[in-house]
C-alpha positions as CSV (number, residue, x, y, z in Angstrom):
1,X,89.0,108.0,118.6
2,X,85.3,107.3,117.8
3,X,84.6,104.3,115.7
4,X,81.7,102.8,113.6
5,X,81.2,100.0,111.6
6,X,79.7,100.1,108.3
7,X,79.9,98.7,104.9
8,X,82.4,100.1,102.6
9,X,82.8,98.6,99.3
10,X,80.0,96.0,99.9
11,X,82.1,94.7,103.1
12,X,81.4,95.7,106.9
13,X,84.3,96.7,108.5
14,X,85.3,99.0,111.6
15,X,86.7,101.8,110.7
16,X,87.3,105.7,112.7
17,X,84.1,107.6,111.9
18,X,86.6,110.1,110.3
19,X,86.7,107.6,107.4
20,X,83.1,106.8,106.8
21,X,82.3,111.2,107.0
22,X,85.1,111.4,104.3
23,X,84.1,112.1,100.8
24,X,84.8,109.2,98.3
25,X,87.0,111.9,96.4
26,X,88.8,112.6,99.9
27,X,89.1,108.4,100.1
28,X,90.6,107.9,97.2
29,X,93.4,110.1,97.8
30,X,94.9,107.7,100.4
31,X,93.2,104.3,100.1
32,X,94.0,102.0,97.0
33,X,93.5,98.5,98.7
34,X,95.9,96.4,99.7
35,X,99.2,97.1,99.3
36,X,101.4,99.8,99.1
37,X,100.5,102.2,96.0
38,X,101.6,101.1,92.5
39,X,102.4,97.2,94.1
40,X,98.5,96.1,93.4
41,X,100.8,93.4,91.5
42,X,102.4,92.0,93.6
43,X,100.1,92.5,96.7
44,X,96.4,91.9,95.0
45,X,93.4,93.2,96.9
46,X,91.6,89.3,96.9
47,X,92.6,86.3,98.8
48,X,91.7,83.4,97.0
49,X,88.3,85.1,95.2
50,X,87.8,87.0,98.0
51,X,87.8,91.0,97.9
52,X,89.7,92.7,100.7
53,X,90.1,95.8,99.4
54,X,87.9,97.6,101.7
55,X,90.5,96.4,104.9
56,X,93.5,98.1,103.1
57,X,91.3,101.3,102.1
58,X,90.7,101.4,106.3
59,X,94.2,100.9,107.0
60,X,95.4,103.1,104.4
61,X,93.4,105.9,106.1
62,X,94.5,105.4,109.8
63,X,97.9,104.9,108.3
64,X,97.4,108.4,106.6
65,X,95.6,110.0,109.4
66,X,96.6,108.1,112.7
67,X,95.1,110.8,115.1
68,X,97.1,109.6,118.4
69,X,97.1,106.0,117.6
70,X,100.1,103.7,116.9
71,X,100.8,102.1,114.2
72,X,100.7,98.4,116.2
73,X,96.8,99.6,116.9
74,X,96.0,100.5,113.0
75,X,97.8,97.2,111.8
76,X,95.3,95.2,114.5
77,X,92.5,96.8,113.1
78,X,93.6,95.5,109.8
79,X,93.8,92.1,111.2
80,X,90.5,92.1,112.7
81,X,88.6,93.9,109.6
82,X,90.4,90.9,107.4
83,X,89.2,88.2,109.9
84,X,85.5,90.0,109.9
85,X,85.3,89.8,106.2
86,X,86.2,86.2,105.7
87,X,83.3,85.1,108.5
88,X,80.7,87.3,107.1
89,X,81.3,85.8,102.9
90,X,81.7,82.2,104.9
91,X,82.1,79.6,102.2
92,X,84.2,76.0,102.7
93,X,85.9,75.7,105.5
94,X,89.2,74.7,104.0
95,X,89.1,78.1,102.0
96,X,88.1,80.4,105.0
97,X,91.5,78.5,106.5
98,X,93.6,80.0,103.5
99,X,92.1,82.8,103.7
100,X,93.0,83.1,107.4
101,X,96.4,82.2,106.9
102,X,96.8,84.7,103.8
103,X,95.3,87.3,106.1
104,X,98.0,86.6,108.6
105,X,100.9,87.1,106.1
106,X,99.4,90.2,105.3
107,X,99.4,91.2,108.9
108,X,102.8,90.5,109.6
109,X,104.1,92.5,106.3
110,X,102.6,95.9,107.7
111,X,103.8,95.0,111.1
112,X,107.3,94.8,109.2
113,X,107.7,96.6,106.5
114,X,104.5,99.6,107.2
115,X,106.7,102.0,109.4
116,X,107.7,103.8,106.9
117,X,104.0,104.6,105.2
118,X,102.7,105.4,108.7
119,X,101.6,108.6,109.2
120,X,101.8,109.7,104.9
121,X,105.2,108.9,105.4
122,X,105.7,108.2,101.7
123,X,102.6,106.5,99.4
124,X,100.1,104.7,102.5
125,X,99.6,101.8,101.4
């Protein structure tokens, strides 16, 4: 799998190069943030202010198009492209904690509950 890193919705992330060559069109028909499809909700794309929506979109994608990985490796790359985002806005450290800890919980859910959107198994998400 070739990677790249580049910003997506005003964020840097890592993401498979597939993602970055896809059409915005072609993006949209899998990615929606965090969150599975329909839940924005219950699941919002910010952690306290911040935007994280372009970490789901890149999960949402290798979710949808795994190409040979597992779905522990696309949930770490979700962890790391949450971590990335909150050090490059920086801000108080008390909030970058939060933020951490948020991004954590968010971690764990797809590690729980994201077997059954992996591989567009039902809505990614």
């Amino acid at each position: 799998m070739d990677y790249m890193s580049e910003i997506h919705k005003g964020r840097l992330v890592r993401a498979p190069s597939m993602f970055f060559n896809a059409s915005p069109a072609e993006r949209e028909l899998v990615c929606n943030g965090m969150g599975p499809k329909g839940y924005g909700w219950l699941v919002p794309d910010t952690m306290y202010g911040l935007d994280m929506g372009a970490a789901g979109d890149v999960h949402d994608w290798m979710y949808a198009y795994p190409d040979g990985l597992t779905q522990k490796h696309c949930d770490d790359l979700f962890y790391v492209n949450m971590l990335s985002i909150i050090r490059q806005h920086g801000g108080w450290d008390w909030v970058q904690w939060l933020r951490r800890r948020r991004a954590l919980k968010y971690y764990k859910a797809v590690q729980v509950g994201g077997s059954k959107h992996f591989r567009g198994n039902g809505d990614v998400g």
